[in-house]
C-alpha angles and dihedrals in degrees: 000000000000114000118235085234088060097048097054089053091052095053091049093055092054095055084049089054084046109048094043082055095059096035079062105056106025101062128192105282114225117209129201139170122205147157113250106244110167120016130173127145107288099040152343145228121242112186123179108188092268111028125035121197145173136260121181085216133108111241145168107274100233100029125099130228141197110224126194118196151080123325123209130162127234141175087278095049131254121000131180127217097206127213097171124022122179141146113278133166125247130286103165122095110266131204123231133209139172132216144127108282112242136166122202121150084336136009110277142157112241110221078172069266113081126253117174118221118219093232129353137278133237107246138064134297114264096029116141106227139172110229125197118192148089130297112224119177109317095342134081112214120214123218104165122009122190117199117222095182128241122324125268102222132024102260111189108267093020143118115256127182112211135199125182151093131305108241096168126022143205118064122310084052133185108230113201106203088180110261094045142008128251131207104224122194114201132204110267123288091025134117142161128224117238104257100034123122121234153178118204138182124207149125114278121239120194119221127125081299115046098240129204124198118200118211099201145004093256085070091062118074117180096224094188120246141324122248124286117236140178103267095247096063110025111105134220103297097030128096107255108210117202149138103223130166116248102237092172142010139199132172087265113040150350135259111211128196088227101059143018085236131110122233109217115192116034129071126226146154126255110271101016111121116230134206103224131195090179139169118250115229132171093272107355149057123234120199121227098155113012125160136184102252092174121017102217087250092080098049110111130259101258092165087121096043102071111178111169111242091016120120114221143150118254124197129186154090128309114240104172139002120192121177124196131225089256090060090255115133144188126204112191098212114190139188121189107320087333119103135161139173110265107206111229106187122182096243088065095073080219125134122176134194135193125295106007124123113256127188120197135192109197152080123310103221122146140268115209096335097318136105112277144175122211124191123198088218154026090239085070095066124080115191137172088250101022132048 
């Protein structure tokens, strides 16, 4: 017969045997969470912002996983023998930086420092977002990102998205936005046309002009062409319409009776009238669709209606020409009971005689108290012998 004492002894043996066995065969289980840095075929990378291990396991560069197994330790560092691998957030503390999203060359934040991101993100350049992720060697690795949108106003090493008129144009071109002009620098090859609406994306550069320099041609959009407007009210960007008298000339650019601007890029003559789509700059008109209304042939004699200041055309017969020892000379042109002074400088390279018929394009103003008629050039006066 077995004592009561033998047999607890016995019992207690057996959960010994037990309990060693499985000691044995079920070992400790180690966890860790971890974003993937670094994957090829044979293993990947898990950092956690403090500890980075090994995990001879295939997995998506830029997800974190939660991995259970056994830690050890070998000449590379930490390695995992996994026994369970999934998706998981992260629990780990993150870092979180702000900046305008680029790419050039590589994804990166602009600061305007530069942090380079490990892969890119899905939205546009320019773009000013919050990250939130880890930094592992070079790289900075983004978990969340939050967009805030473009930003409001050009800062020096940022992104700006702008959006104008093309004053002038060519490349470099000044852009107007309507309060200030920009400087805008354009890939090679590249160049706007003055009047043409654009949107632009570049870094900002800041001189005496805020500058803007564009990396590639997807960061130009043509947006079309900015409102017509009558020319006395139409602002700096916008298309001025008109039909305006020429009152001077030069090579360069035109004088008109119906505003203190000059008209760059059309020829005419003085007094023709001219039909004008037409830029507006700061203090001057550009033509980008310009037409002769009134050639200065149909403007009417008005060699009997002086008005001081006024341009007008005279037509009539020269009744006397006297010219003076400096070179200066005076022609007195009448027509019926009508006569005025018509100015000859030397300048003019115009000589008149008696007689003879004489058209003139300028300005009545007055010679020693009389009636008189100046011209700016040779080419407004018509003569018999000279036109």
């Amino acid at each position: 017969m077995v004592s009561r004492k033998t047999l607890t002894v016995v019992l207690l043996s057996s959960l010994l045997f037990v309990s060693l066995a499985l000691s044995r065969y079920s070992p400790e289980t180690d966890s860790f969470t971890g974003l993937c840095v670094y994957s090829s075929d044979s293993f990947s990378v898990l950092y956690n912002g403090s500890v980075s291990l090994a995990v001879r396991e295939h997995l998506e560069f830029g997800n974190v996983y939660r991995v259970e197994g056994r830690l050890r330790k070998t000449k590379g560092g930490l390695w995992i023998d996994a026994s369970s691998i999934v998706p998981a957030n992260a629990t780990f503390p993150l870092e979180r930086v702000e900046g305008a999203y680029w790419v050039s060359y590589y994804p990166q934040l602009l600061t305007p420092g530069s942090i380079r991101l490990a892969y890119p993100l899905n939205i546009s350049e320019g773009v000013i977002v919050i990250v939130e992720g880890l930094r592992y060697g070079s790289k900075f690795y983004p978990l969340k990102v939050t967009k805030l949108g473009y930003p409001e106003e050009p800062m020096n090493g940022m992104p700006y998205r702008l959006e104008g008129v093309v004053l002038y144009g060519g490349n470099p071109a000044t852009l107007w936005n309507g309060s200030e002009a920009f400087r805008v620098y354009l890939p090679h090859g590249l160049s706007l046309k003055p009047g043409q609406k654009v949107r632009v994306l570049g870094i900002v550069r800041l001189y005496s002009t805020i500058t803007l320099y564009v990396d590639s041609n997807e960061e130009i959009q043509i947006l079309g062409y900015p409102e017509k407007k009558p020319l006395n009210s139409a602002g700096v960007g916008e298309i001025a319409t008109g039909e305006c008298l020429v009152t001077w000339r030069t090579s360069r650019y035109l004088r008109m009776n119906c505003t203190s601007l000059k008209l760059y890029g059309f020829s005419a003559r003085v007094g023709d009238t001219v039909k004008f789509n037409a830029l507006r700059r700061k203090s001057s008109l550009l033509c980008l669709n310009c037409t002769i209304l009134r050639p200065r042939e149909e403007l009417h004699n008005s060699i009997c209606s002086f008005e001081e200041g006024k341009f007008a055309r005279i037509s009539g017969r020269v009744a006397w020409v006297r010219v003076y020892k400096n070179g200066f000379g005076i022609a007195n042109v009448t027509n019926g009971s009508c006569s005025i002074l018509l100015k000859l400088p030397s300048r003019l390279g115009v000589s008149l005689v008696e007689n003879e018929t004489v058209t003139a394009y300028g300005f009545f103003t007055t010679y020693r108290g009389r009636p008189a008629f100046k011209v700016s050039s040779g080419d407004d006066i018509c003569s018999e012998r000279h036109c």
